[in-house]
N, C-alpha and C positions, 0 to 999 in steps of 0.2 A: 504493500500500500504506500503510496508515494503522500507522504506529508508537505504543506506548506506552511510559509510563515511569511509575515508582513511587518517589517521593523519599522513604524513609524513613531511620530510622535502623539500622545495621544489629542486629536484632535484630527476635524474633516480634513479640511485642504487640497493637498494634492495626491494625497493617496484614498483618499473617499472613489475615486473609479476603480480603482484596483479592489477594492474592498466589495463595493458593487457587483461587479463581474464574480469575483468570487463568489460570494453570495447567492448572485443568482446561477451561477451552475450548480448550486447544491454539494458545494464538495465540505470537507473536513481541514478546518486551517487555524492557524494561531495566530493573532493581533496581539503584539511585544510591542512597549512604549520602552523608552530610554530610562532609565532613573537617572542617572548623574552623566547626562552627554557630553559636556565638555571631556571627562575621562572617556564615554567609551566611541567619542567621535573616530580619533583614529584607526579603531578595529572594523572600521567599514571600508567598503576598496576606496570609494573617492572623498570620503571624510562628512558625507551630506546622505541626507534619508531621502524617498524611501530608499530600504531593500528590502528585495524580495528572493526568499531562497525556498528552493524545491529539493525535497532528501528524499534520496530513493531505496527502497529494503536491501536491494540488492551494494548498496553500498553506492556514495559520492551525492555528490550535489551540484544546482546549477544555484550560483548568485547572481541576481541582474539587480540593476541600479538604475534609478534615471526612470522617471515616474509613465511615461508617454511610452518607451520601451518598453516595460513591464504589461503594460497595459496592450497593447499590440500583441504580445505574446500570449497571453490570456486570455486575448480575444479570440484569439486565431486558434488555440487550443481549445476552445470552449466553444467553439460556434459561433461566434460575432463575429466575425471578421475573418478573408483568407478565402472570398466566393469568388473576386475574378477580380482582372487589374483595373479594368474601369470602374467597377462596385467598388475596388477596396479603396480606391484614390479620391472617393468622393467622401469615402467614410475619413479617408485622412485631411482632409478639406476642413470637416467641419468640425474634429476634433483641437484640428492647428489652428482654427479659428476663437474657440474658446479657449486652449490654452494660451493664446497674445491677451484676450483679455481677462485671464485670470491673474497670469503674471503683472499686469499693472495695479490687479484688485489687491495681490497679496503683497506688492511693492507700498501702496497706500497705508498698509496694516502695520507693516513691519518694517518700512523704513522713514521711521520721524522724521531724519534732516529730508526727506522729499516729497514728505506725506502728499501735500500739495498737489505737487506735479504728476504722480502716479495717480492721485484721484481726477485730475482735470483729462488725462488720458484713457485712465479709465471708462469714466461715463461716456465720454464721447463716441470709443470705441464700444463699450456696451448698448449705445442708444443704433450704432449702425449695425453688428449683430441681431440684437432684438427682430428690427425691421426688417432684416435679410433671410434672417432663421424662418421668423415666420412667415415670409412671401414665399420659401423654398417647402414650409411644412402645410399648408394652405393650400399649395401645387401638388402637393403629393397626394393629402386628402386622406391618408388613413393612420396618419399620428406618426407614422416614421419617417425620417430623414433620409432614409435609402433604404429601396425598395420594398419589402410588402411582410418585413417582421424584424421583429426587436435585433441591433445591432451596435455594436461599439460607441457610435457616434450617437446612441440613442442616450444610453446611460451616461455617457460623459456630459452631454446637454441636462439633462436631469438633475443632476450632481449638482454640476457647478451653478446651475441656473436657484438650486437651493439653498445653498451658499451666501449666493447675490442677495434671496429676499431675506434671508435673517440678519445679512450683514448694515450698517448704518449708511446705505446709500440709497437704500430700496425703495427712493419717492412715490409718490401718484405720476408722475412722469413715466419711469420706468416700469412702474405698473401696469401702465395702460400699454404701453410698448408690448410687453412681456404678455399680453394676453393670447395674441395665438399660439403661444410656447405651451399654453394653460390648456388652448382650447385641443391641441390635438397631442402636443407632445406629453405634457403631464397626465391629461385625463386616460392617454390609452396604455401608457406606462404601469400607469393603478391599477389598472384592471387587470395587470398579468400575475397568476401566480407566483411565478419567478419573482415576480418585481416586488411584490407586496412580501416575500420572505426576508430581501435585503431591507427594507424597510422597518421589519419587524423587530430584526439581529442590527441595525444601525441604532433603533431607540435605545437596547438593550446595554450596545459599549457605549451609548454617551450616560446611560443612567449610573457606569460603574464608579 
């Protein structure tokens, strides 16, 4: 039985899609937070979270690093992603799309001398996302991003798109923006088993 594990820190951010996927494949894995990172920063390959390592019975392991990596792998292991080269590069489109503006969301958070500036970049990019996502999910017409069931770029739109509404920028502006996100990509998200498991097991590690 091949075990996993997810070394992040405790909190969503940027390993909340790895977490997701996992989740919704139903497999059996461990979520490890850091106690004292400064000490065991080093013991990681590039010194920065997540990692994610795979142990196999028969002996060895695979460590991968580097959040959007992992998550590719994952996916493509697990059925989201890895159907064809034009299907997978539209999933890669729209995941490298919310990853530019999560990176300015999580720059706002976490870097004071630029709060500013990551936030005036942020929303702006957030506000043409929004509008894009939903004229490309509106087109589609049956709640996914690409093609005709749950995929990579579904969960990571979901993720991060929840992120946004808890986080301290989620005006009436952005709300209204973000409503076809609501009307096709959230509501048919819900309604999947799968989906509504990671959901269940996400309330559970933030209650711990």
């Amino acid at each position: 039985m091949v075990k996993y594990e997810l070394f992040y820190f405790h909190m969503a951010a940027r390993a909340e899609p790895i977490r997701a996927i996992l989740d919704y494949a139903n497999v059996n894995w461990t979520n490890r937070a850091p106690k004292e990172w400064p000490a065991e920063k080093d013991s990681t390959p590039f010194g920065q979270l997540p990692v994610f390592t795979e142990t196999y019975d028969q002996g060895g392991q695979l460590v991968l690093t580097e959040s959007q990596a992992i998550e590719r792998y994952l996916a493509r292991k697990f059925g989201l992603y890895g159907f064809h080269p034009v299907t997978d590069v539209r999933i890669d489109i729209v995941t490298s799309q919310w990853e530019t503006v999560m990176n300015f969301y999580y720059g706002s958070l976490f870097v004071k001398s630029q709060e500013e500036f990551f936030k005036g970049v942020f929303l702006a990019q957030a506000k043409i996302l929004f509008v894009k996502h939903g004229e490309q999910l509106a087109k589609q017409g049956n709640g996914y991003y690409v093609g005709d069931k749950i995929t990579w770029a579904d969960l990571v739109g979901y993720v991060f798109l929840a992120q946004i509404k808890e986080g301290p920028y989620y005006d009436e502006e952005l709300k209204t923006l973000a409503e076809p996100l609501e009307k096709y990509l959230v509501a048919t998200l819900e309604k999947d088993p799968n989906f509504q498991r990671y959901q269940t097991l996400s309330k559970a590690r933030l209650a711990q």
